[in-house]
N, C-alpha and C positions, 0 to 999 in steps of 0.2 A: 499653154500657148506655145506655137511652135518658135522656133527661130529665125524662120522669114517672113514672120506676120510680125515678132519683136523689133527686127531690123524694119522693118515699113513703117512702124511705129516710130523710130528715130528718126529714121530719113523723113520720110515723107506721113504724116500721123492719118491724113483724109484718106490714104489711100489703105490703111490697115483697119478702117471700120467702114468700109463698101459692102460689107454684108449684113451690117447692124438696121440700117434704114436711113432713110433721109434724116428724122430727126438728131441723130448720132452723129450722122454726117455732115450734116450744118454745126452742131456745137464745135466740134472737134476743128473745123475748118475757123471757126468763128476765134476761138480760141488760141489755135495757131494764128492768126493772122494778128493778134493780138500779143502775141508772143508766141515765140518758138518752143517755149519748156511748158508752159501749161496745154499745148497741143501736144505737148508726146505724155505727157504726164495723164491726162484725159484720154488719149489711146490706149495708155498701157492700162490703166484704171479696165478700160471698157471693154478691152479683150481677157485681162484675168478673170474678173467677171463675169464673162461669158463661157470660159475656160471650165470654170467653177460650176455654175448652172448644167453645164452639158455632164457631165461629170456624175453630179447628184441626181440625175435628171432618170 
């Protein structure tokens, strides 16, 4: 994961999984809005993961 997809994650989490799809985009958003730590916490989750996947891929 780079470091201004990390920090997008902090700041703002909806906008660091706009390439995941809607369904990612809605949790994350749902999440945050729910709280602030389980939105970055579920960003950071969903882009190491993906990080990972590409990787091995």
């Amino acid at each position: 994961m780079g470091l201004l997809r990390a920090i997008f994650c902090i700041i703002f989490p909806p906008l660091a999984v706009l390439d995941r799809g809607c369904g990612t985009i809605l949790l994350v958003t749902l999440l945050t809005l729910a709280g602030w730590v389980p939105g970055v916490i579920a960003a950071l989750l969903l882009n190491y993961e993906a990080m990972q996947l590409r990787r091995y891929a």
